[in-house]
N, C-alpha and C positions, 0 to 999 in steps of 0.2 A: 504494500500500500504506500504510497505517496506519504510522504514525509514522515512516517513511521518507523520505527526501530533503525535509526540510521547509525553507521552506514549499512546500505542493501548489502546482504551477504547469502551467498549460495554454498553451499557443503556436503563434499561425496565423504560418507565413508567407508573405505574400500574394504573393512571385515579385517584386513591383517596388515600389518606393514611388506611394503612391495620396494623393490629396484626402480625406482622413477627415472625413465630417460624422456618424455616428452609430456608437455599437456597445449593442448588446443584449444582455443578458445572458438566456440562456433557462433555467430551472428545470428537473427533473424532477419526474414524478408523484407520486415516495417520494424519503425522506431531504431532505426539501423543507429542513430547517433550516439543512442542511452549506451553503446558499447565502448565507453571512455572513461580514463580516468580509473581503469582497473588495477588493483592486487593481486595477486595469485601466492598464496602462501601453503606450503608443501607441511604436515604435520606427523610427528608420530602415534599409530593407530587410537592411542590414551586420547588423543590431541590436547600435550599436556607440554612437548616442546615443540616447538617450530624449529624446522631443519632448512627453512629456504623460504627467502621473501623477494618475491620480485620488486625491478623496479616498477615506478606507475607504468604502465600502460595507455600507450595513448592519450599521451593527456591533453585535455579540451578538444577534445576530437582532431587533433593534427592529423590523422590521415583523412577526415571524413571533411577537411577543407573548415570544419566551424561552419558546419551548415546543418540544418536541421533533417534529421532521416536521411542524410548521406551518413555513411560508414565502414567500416573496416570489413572487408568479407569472416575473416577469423583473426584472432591475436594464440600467435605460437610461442612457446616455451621450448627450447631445447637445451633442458637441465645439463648434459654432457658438457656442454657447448660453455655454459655459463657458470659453472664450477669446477669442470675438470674431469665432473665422474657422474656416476650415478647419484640419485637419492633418494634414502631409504625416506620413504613415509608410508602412512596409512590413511591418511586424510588431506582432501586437496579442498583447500579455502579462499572464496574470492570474493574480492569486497569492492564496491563501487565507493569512490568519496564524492558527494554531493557536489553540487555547481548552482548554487542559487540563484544566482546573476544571470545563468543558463548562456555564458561565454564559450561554452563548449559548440555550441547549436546556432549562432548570432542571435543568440536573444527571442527565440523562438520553441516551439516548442507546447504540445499539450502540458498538464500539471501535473504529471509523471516524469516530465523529461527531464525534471534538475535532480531525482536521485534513487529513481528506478533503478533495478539491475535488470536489462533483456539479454538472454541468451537463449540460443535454437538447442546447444548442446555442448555437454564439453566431453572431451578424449581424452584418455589417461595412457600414457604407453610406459609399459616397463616390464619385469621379471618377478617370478616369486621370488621373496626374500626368506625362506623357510629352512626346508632342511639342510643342513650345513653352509648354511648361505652361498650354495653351487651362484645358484641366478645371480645372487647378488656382487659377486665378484668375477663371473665368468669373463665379463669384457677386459680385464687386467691381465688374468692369468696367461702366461705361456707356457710353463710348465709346472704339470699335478703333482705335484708330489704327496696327493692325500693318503695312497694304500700305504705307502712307505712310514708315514709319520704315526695316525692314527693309532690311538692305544701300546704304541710304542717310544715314542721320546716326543717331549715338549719345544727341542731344540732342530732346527736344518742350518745347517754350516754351508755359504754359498760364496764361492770365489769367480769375481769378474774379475779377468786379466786385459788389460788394455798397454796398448806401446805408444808411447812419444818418441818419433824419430829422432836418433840423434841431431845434434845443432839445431832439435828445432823445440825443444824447451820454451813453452811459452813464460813472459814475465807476468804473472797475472796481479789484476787491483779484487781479485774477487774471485770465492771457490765457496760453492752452494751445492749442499748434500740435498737433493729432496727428494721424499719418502712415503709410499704408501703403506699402511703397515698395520697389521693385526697377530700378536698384540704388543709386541714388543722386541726390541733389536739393538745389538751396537757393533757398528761399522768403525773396520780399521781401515786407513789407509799405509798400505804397504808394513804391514804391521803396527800399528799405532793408532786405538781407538782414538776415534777422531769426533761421537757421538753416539749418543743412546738414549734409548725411551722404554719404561716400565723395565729396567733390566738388574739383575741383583749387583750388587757391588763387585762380587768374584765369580762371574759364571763360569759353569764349566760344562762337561761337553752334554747335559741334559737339564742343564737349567728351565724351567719355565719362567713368563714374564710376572711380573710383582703385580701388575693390574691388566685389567681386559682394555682393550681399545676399542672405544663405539663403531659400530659398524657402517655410519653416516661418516663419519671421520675417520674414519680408513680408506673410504673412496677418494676421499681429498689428497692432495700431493702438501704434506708441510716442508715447508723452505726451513734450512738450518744451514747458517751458515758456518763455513770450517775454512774461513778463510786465515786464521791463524794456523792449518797447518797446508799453510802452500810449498811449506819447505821440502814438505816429504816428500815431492812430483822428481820423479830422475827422468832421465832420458834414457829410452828404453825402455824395459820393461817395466810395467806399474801393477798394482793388483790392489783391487777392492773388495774384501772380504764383508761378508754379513752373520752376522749370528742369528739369525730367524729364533722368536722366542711364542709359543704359543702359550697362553694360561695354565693349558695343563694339557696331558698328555692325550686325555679322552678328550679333548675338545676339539668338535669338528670343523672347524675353519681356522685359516693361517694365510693372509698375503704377505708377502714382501714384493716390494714395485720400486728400486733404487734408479737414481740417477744423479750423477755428478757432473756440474757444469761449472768451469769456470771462465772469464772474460777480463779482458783487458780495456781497461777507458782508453781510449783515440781521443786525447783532449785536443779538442780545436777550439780559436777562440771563442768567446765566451758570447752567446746567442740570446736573444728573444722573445718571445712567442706571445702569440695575441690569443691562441687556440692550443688549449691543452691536448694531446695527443698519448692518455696513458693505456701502455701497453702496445703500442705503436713507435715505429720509427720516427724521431726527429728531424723534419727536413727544413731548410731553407731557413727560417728564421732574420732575425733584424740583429743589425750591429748595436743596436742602442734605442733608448730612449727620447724623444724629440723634448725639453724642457718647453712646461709650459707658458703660454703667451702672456704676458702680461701689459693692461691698459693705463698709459699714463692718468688717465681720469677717468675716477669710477660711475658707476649708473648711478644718476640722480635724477633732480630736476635742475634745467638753466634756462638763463633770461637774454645772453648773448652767445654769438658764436664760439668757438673756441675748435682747437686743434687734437684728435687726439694721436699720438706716438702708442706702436704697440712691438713690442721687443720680446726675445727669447735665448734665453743665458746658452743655449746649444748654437756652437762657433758655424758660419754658413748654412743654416735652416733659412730655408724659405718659407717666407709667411704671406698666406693669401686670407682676403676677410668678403664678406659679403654685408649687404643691407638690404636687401630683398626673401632675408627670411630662410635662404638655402644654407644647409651644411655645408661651409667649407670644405675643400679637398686640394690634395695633392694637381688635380685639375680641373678643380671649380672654384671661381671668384675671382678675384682681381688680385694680381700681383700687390700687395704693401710696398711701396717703394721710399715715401714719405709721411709726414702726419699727415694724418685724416681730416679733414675741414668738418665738424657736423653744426650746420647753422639749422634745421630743424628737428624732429623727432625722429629718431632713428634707431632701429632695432643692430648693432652692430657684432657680427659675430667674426671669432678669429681661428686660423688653428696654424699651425708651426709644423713644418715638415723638410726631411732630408731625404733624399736617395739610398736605400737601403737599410732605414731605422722605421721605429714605428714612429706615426705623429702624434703631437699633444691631442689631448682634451681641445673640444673646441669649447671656446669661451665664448659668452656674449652679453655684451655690454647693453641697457637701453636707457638713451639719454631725452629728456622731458622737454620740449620747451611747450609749455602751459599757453601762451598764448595762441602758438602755432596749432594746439589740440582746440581749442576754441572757433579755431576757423576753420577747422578740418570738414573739406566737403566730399560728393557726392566724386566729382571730375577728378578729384584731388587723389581715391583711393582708387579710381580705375586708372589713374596713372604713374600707381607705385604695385600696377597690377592685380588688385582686385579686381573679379569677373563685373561686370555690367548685369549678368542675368544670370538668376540660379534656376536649376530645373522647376516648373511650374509656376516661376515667382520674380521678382524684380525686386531687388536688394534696395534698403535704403539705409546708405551707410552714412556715419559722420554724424554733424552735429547739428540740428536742427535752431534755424536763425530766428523761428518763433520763440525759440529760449533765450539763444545767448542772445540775444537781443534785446528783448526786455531786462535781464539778469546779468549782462554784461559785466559789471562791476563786482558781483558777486561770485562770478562764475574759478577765475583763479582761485581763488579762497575755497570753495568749493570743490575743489579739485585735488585739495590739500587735504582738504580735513579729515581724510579716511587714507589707510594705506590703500597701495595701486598695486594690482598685478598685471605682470606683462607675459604675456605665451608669442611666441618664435615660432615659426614653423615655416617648411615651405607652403606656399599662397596653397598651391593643389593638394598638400593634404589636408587643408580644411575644404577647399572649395573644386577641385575639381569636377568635369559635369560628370564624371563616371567614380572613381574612385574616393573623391572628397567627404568625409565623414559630415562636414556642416549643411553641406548642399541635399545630402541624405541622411538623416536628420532621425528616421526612422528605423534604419540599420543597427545592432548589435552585437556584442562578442569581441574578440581579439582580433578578428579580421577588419576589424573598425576601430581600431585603437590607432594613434599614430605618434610618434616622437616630438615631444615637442625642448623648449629650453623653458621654463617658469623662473620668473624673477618677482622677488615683493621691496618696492620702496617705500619708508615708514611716512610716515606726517611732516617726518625733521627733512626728508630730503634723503634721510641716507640708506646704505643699501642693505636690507634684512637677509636675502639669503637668495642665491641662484642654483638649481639644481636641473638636471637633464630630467625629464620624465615622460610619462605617459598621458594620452587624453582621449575620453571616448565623448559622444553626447550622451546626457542623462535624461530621462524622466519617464516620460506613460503619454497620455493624450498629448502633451503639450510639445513632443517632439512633433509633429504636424505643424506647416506653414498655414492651414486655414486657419489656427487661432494665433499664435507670432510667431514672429524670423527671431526673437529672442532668446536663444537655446540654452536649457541647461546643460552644466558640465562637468564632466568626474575625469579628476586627475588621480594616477596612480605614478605611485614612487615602485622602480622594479630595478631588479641589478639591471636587467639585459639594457636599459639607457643612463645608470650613475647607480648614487646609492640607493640601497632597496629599501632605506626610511626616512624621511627628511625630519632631521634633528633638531626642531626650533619650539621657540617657546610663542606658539601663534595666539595664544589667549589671552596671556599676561593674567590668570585667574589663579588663585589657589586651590590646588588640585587637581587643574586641568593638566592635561597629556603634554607631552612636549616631544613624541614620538608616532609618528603617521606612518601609514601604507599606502594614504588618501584620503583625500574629501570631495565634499560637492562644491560646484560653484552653483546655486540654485538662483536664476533665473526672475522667480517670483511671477510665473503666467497666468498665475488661477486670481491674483491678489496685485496684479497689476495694469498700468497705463496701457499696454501694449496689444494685450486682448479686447479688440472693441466691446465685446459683452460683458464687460464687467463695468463698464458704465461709469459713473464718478463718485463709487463710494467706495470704491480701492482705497487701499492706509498702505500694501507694499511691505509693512512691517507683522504680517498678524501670525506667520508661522515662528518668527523670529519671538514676537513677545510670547507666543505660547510658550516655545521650550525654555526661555529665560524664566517666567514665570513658574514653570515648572521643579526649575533649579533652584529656584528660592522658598521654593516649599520644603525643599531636601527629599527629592524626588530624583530620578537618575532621568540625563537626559543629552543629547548632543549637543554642545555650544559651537554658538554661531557668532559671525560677525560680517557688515557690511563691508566691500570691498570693490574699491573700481577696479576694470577690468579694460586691458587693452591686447587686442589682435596685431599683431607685427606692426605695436605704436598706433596703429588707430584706436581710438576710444569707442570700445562697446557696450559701454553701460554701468550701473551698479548693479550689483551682483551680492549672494549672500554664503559667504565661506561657512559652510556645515560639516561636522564631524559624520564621521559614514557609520551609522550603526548599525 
């Protein structure tokens, strides 16, 4: 049932513990997207430990595009593949983690689809794990030695002999013993224990091991390093000895799985990387770091022109900057060659880069001049690139001269008396006619989320905090052009564009948060000027005083605050910053 006993969970139990090499996840025909955002957790038959947890599965439907009832045909497991071996369980468990925002599906979706679990079927593949745990270790073994040992000794004595050509003695930084092994063992090299597990202090030639080893963990290969005894390695002939140690003499199972590797670092200089690559090859990588840019004058408000210089302590970096809202790049924006003149309002972003290093952080500056936002028109924003027409609808951007006109005098001061926030973007990820999240308005999910730079300047002028983030549109009816083109807006703080929480004190209240993932910028379309049906007994302020009022009861409740808000330096309105509960 929909939003009950969450998270959704489904559960085989297979009767006895088994060799697990595969599980399958099978889809259905409909509701194909609810197949996102999966666990699959592998249990012993008790289900009392868990032996294997995947990772999510698909998460927010990235194979299914973020589209609602598109989906994955099945999601596969190949246990072998992702641990090395088999594994032992009895119980296969899978759990769906909810998506209430329903970002998985864009914001779509009947009232099952944020945390239903649909599945057609699932497929277990593996071996009995039973008598003598044959199944369970067959794919390891290469030689049985079970008649031989069986009710006759605890111990098998196993010699690998291997040669190192002469002169060709390698110099090694590293020598790794690793071991599959039931129940217990200690490996000489060339005569000289070099490691041991469960084994007695003095064994001798029918020792048993001191404790049993799990039969889940004996599939597994454990790393032990012996690179303290690299010394022993001759050229020539070498010999790796094993003491194979079973619990006890009648106990029917015994692997030994040895392997000895060692390696030499090829230290080249010292590299890079934007992309971790573990368990993978290292290729290609940067010579260095680009330092970042830095603006001779910081984002405020000003009253005249001024210059600004923008420099980077990294010797011959090229630095290119834009003001139309585009990410900088290695080759995007105008070459920096001198100071920058900014005599109006201007969104400025910068980044630093070299040939063969990674680039800085792009940086972006946005400077105020309040009278210039005052006079900001219609002609004025279609030729800093803002479209002329949005799908269905004709924009009307800028500042309306029925205001500043009458209010002229007040309108600076006005413009002051709240902090401002500014969003960067490029023009088409807000507005393009296809892709643009403001221009579709109606669109949800991740696939409508876009990059933006957020900057907040205080009352004083000065600069409260710039971080790279996230931006989708927010609400329910009022995303619709037939009631405003004034959109609500949900910013999110994620690694994948900076830090993944923005660390400020946005309240200035005691015991408010000082720690985000996000908020709303809300709009106010149900309680505002902007909906012609709400006529002229709008106040603009009434969800705001509820939750304040709320707070003063000593009631729990999200705080708010009013905030102007500007689009790449145009001014789009007051706006009301809310806590996302």
């Amino acid at each position: 049932m929909a939003g009950a006993n969450l998270p959704a969970t489904w559960e085989v139990n297979l009767g006895t513990n088994y060799a697990l090499e595969r599980i399958t996840l099978w889809n259905r025909t409909s509701n194909r997207s609810r197949l996102r955002d999966i666990t699959v957790r592998v249990l012993d038959v008790n289900g009392t430990t868990t032996n294997f947890t995947s990772a999510l599965l698909n998460p927010e439907n990235t194979i299914g595009g973020g589209v609602v009832n598109v989906g994955p045909t099945n999601l596969s497991l190949n246990l072998t593949q992702l641990t090395g071996g088999l594994v032992l369980g009895g119980r296969v468990r899978i759990t769906r983690t909810p998506d209430p925002d329903l970002s998985g599906s864009g914001g779509a979706g009947s009232g099952s689809e944020a945390d239903v679990l649909s599945l057609a079927e699932v497929e277990v593949f593996g071996m009995p794990a039973t008598t003598g745990n044959i199944g369970l270790f067959t794919s390891s073994i290469r030689t049985d030695i079970g008649s031989a040992m069986t009710n006759i000794n605890a111990t098998a004595l196993i010699r690998i002999p291997f040669i190192i050509p002469e002169e060709e003695l390698p110099v090694l930084d590293r020598l790794t013993l690793r071991m599959k092994y039931d129940d217990g063992f200690v490996a000489y090299l060339n005569g000289v224990a070099i490691a041991r597990r469960n084994a007695p202090a003095a064994p001798i030639w029918n020792s048993a091991a001191t404790n049993s080893h799990p039969d889940s963990a004996a599939l597994v290969f454990e790393d032990i390093d012996a690179s303290a005894h690299i010394g022993l390695l001759q050229e020539g002939g070498n010999v790796l000895a094993i003491q194979a140690l079973n619990v006890s003499g009648s106990d029917d199972d015994l692997l030994i799985v040895p392997e000895l590797t060692g390696f030499k670092l090829n230290v080249l200089p010292e590299r890079y990387y934007a992309t971790p690559s573990p368990g993978a090859t290292n290729s290609g990588g940067a010579l260095g770091l680009v330092a970042d840019t830095k603006f001779s004058i910081d984002r405020g408000f000003y009253n005249i022109p001024f210059t600004v210089a923008i420099t980077s302590a990294t010797a011959n970096a090229e630095i290119r900057f834009t003001t139309n809202g585009e990410i900088p790049s290695a080759v995007n924006g105008f070459i920096y060659t001198t100071p920058i003149t900014i005599n109006k309002t201007t969104a400025l972003r910068a980044i630093a880069t070299k040939p063969g290093w990674l680039p800085s952080d792009v940086d972006t500056h946005t400077y105020v001049f309040l009278n210039n936002v005052i006079t900001q028109s219609l002609a004025g924003a279609t030729n800093d690139g803002f479209p002329s027409t949005w799908p269905g609808t004709t924009p009307d951007y800028a500042m309306d001269p029925n205001v500043t006109g009458p209010y002229a005098a007040q309108m600076t001061n006005a413009l002051r008396s709240l902090a401002s926030l500014f969003v960067t973007t490029s023009i088409s990820n807000l507005f393009d006619a296809t892709t643009g999240i403001y221009t579709h308005p109606t669109q949800h999910g991740i696939a409508w989320e876009r990059a933006i730079s957020l900057e907040m300047i205080g009352t004083n002028g000065q600069s409260e905090f710039q971080e790279n983030c996230g931006l989708r549109i927010q609400g329910g009816a009022f995303r619709g052009f037939n009631y405003t083109q004034k959109k609500s807006l949900r910013v999110l703080f994620k690694s994948i564009y900076g830090p993944g929480k923005l660390q400020h004190d946005l309240f200035q209240e005691p015991g408010a948060t000082e720690e985000f993932d996000g908020f709303v910028l809300r709009a106010g379309g149900n309680d505002g000027y902007a909906w012609v049906d709400a006529g002229t007994t709008v106040q603009f302020i009434r969800d705001e005083f509820g939750r304040r009022l709320h707070l003063d009861m000593g009631h729990p409740a999200p705080r708010g605050k009013f905030e102007h808000l500007y689009l790449n330096g145009l001014y789009w309105g007051l706006y009301n910053l809310v806590e996302r509960a």
